[in-house]
N, C-alpha and C positions, 0 to 999 in steps of 0.2 A: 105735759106742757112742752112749747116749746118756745124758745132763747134764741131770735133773731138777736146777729151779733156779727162783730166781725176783730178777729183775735188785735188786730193792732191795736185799737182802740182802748184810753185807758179805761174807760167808764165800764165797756164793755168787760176790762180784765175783772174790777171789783165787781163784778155781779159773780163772774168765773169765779175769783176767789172766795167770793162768799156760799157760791153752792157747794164749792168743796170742803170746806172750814163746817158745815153744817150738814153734811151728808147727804145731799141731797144731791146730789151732782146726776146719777142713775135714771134719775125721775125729770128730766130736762135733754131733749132732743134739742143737738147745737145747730140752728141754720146760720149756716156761713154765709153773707151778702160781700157784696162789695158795692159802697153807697157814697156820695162827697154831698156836701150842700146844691152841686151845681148838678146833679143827677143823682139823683134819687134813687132808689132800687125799691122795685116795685112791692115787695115783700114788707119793705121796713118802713112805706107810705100806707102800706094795710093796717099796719099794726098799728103805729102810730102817725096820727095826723101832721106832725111835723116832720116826718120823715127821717127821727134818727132813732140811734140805737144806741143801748139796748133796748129790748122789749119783748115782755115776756107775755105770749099765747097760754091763755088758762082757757077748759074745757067748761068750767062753772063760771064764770064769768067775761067782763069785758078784757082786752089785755092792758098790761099795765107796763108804763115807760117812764123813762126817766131812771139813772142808776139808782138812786135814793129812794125811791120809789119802790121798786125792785128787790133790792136787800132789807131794805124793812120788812115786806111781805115775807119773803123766804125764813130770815130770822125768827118771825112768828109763827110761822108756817109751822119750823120746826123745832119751837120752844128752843131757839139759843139765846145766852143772855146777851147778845151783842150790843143792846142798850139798854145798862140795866137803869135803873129808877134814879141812883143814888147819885150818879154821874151823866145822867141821860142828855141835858142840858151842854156840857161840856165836849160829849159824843157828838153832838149834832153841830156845835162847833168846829170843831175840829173836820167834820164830814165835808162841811161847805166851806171852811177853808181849803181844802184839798178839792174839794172841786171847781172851785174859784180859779185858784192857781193855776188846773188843768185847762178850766176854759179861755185861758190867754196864753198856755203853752200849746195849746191846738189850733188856736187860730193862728198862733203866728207859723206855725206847720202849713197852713192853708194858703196867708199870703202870699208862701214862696213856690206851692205846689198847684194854686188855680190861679195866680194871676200872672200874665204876661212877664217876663223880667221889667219890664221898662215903666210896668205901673205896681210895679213892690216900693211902698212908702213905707222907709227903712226910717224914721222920724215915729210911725207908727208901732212897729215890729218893736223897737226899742221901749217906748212905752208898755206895752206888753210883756217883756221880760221886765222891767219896772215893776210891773203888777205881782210879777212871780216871785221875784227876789223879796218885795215886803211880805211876802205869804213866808217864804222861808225863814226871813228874818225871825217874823213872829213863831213859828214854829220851834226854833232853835231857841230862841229866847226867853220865851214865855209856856211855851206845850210840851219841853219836852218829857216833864215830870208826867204829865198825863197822856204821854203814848206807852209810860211802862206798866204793869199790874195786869190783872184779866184782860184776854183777847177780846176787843168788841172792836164796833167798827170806824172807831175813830181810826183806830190803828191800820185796819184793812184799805182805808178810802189814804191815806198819807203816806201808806207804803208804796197801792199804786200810783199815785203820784209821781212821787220819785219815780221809782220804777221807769213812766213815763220820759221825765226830764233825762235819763240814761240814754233813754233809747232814742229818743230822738233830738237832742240837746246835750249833747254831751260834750261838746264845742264851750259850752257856756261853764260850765267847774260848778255847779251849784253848792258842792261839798264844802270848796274856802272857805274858811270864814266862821263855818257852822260845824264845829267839832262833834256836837253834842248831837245835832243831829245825823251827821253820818253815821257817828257809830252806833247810833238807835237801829238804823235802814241797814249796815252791814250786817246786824244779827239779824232783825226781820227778815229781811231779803231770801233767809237761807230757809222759813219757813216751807214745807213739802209745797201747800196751794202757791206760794211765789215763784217758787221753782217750775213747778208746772204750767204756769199761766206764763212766765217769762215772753214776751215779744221778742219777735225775731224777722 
């Protein structure tokens, strides 16, 4: 198989970290692109019609995109319990809350990196981090009891999250305020696959 990807990306990191949390990391050749909404890389418009990544090239089949998408197969793939039955609901919760989040903490990465200075509507940008902070909110609030117990991928899709808001948002403290969940993401974080995945 192979994992069009490109390591900054956080979507991209939760796939990495989940091939490695389920051993399958060996069996996935990484092609590294370099792709933005405004040019496309020609690799990651083959794979997937919308032209983002990740996206995973299978030899039996179509390829498969979207992170969500992606880590479900592979979990199956490889019998892990990363959404087990009892909580699965909850799991999937929590998944598209952390990708929610990331998708307003990327895009507002985008308006300051593809638009002009003089056409960055910082009225919008703000809204956006709006978006992020009720995601945290609620997380620290109301999840943090269910990112502790068995590794699944609630946990994996909300570590890189953060992870994300570190690396590229770090200006913003997202940790104030949210006791409960820093100190959730300062054990995780130390996890080997986080380590390994780390952007830089």
């Amino acid at each position: 198989m192979q994992l069009i990807f490109s390591p900054p990306s956080p979507f991209v990191r939760k796939v990495h970290v989940t091939l490695i949390e389920t051993g399958q990391l060996d069996d996935v050749e990484l092609v590294n692109v370099a792709t933005t909404p405004l040019k496309t890389d020609a690799r990651a418009a083959s794979a997937n019609p919308l032209g983002r990544i990740p996206a995973l090239l299978r030899p039996d089949g179509p390829a498969l995109y979207d992170s969500r998408v992606i880590c479900r197969f592979l979990a199956a793939r490889a019998g892990a319990d990363l959404y087990p039955d009892d909580i699965l609901w909850e799991i999937l919760t929590l998944e598209a809350t952390a990708d929610g989040l990331l998708d307003s903490a990327v895009s507002m990465v985008y308006e300051h990196r593809l638009r002009p200075a003089e056409m960055v509507y910082a009225p919008w940008v703000e809204a956006q981090w709006g978006k992020v902070s009720g995601a945290l909110d609620a997380l620290n609030e109301r999840w943090t009891s269910h990112l502790k117990g068995p590794h699944n991928m609630g946990q994996i899709a909300v570590g890189c999250a953060l992870g994300y808001l570190d690396f590229r948002h770090s200006d913003r403290d997202w940790r104030k305020g949210r006791d409960a969940l820093a100190a959730w993401y300062a054990d995780y974080a130390q996890r080997e696959a986080m380590q390994a995945t780390m952007p830089s």
